[in-house]
Backbone as numpy.savetxt, mean C-alpha at the origin, in Angstrom:
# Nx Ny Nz CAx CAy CAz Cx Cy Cz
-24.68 -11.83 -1.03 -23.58 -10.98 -1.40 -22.99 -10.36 -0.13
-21.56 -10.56 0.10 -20.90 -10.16 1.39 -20.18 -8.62 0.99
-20.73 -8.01 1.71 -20.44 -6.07 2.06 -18.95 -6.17 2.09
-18.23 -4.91 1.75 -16.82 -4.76 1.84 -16.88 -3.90 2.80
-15.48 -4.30 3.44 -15.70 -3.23 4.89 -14.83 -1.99 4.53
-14.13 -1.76 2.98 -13.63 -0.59 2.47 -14.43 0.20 1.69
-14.14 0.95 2.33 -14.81 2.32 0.87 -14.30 2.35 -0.85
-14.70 2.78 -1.53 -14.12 3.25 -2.72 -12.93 3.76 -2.45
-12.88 4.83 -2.04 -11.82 5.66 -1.20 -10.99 4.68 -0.50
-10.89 4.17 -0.22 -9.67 3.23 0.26 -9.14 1.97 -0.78
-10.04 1.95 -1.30 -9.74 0.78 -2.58 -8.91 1.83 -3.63
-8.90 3.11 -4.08 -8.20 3.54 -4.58 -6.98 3.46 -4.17
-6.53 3.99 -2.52 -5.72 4.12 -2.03 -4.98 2.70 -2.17
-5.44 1.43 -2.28 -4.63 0.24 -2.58 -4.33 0.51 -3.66
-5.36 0.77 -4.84 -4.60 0.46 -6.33 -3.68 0.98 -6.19
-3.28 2.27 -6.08 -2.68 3.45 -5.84 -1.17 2.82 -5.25
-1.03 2.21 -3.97 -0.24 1.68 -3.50 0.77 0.55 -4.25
-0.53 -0.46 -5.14 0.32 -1.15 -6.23 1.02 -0.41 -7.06
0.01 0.56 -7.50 1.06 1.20 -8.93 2.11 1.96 -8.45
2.29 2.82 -7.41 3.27 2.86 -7.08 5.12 1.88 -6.57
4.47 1.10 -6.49 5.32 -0.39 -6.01 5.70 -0.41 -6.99
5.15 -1.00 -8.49 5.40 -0.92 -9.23 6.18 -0.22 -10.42
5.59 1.06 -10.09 6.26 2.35 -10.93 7.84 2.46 -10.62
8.13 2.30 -9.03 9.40 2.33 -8.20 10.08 0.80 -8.63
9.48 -0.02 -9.15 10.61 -1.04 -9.75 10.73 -2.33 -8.22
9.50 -2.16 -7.89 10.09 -2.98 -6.04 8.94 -3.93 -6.07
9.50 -5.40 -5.96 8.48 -6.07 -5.44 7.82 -6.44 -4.09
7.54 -6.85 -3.77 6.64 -7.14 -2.67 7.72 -7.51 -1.67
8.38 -8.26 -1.62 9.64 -8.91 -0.96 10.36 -8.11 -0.49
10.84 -6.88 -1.64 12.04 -5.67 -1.62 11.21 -4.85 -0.23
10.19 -4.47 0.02 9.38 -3.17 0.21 9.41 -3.55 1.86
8.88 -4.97 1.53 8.83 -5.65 3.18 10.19 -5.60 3.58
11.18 -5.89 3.07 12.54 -6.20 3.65 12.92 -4.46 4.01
12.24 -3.46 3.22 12.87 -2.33 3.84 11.80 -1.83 4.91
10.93 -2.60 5.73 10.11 -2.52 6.36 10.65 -2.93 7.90
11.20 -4.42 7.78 11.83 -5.18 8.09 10.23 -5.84 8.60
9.76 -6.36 7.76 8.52 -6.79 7.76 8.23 -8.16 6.85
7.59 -9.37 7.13 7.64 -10.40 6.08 6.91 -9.81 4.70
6.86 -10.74 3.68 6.36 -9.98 2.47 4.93 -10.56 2.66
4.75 -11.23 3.16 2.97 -11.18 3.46 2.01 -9.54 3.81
3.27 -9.35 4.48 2.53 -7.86 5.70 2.11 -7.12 4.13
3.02 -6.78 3.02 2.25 -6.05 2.01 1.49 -6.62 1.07
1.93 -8.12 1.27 0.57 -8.89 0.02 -0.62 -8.45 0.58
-1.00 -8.46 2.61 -2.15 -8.08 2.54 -2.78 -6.79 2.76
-1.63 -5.94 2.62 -2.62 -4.84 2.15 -2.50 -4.47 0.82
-2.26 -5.07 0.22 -2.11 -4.92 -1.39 -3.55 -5.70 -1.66
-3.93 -6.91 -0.93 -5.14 -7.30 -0.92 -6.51 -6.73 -0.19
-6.16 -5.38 0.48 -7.33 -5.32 1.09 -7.50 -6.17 2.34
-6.74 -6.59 3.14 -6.72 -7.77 4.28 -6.39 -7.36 5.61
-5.27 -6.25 5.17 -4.94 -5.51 6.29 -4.77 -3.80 5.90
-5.70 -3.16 6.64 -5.39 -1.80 7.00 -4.11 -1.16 6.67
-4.16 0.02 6.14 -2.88 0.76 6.31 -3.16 1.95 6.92
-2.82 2.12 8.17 -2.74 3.65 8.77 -1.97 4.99 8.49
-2.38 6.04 8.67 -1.66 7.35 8.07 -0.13 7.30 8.40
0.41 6.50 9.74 2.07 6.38 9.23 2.62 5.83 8.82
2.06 3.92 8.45 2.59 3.78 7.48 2.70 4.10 6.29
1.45 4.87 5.64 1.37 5.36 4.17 2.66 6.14 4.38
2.53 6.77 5.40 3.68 8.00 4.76 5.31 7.22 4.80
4.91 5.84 5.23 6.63 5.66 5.45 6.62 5.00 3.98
5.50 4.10 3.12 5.02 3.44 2.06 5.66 4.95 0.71
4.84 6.20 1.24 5.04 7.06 0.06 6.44 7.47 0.18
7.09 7.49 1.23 8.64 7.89 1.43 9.96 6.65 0.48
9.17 5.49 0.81 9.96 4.45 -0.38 9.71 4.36 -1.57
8.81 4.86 -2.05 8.00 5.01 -3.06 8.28 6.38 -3.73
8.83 6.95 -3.30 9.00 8.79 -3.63 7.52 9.02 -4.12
6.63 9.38 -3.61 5.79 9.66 -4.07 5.10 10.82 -2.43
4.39 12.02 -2.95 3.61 12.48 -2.12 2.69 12.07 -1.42
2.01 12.14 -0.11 0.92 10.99 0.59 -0.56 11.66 -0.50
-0.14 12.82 -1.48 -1.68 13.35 -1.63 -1.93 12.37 -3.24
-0.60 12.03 -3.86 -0.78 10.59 -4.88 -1.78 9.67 -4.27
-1.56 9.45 -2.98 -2.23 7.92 -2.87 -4.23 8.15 -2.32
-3.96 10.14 -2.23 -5.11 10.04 -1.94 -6.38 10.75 -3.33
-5.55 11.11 -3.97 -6.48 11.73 -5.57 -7.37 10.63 -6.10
């Protein structure tokens, strides 16, 4: 059995990240293009693949209208 190198606590913070994407009506494609980023860059952190650091969350919760303390409850 192979260890996850995320916490609980950060696996929320993904779900968290989908449902927000979601809730805002934006797919994966839309989010990257206002990134100016390919839509891979959020498939993988939507997968857990790649890291998200404290400025992008906040640029993630700023498209998202959402507070950074949503993605952390």
């Amino acid at each position: 059995m192979t260890k996850s190198i995320h916490s609980n606590e950060y696996k929320n913070v993904i779900k968290r990240l989908q449902e927000a994407r979601k809730e805002a009506g934006f797919m994966q494609s839309e989010v990257a293009e206002k990134l100016k980023k390919p839509q891979s860059y959020i498939s993988k952190i939507e997968r857990g693949e790649r890291r998200v650091d404290v400025a992008e969350l906040s640029i993630l919760a700023k498209i998202y209208k959402k507070s950074l303390e949503y993605f952390t409850k």
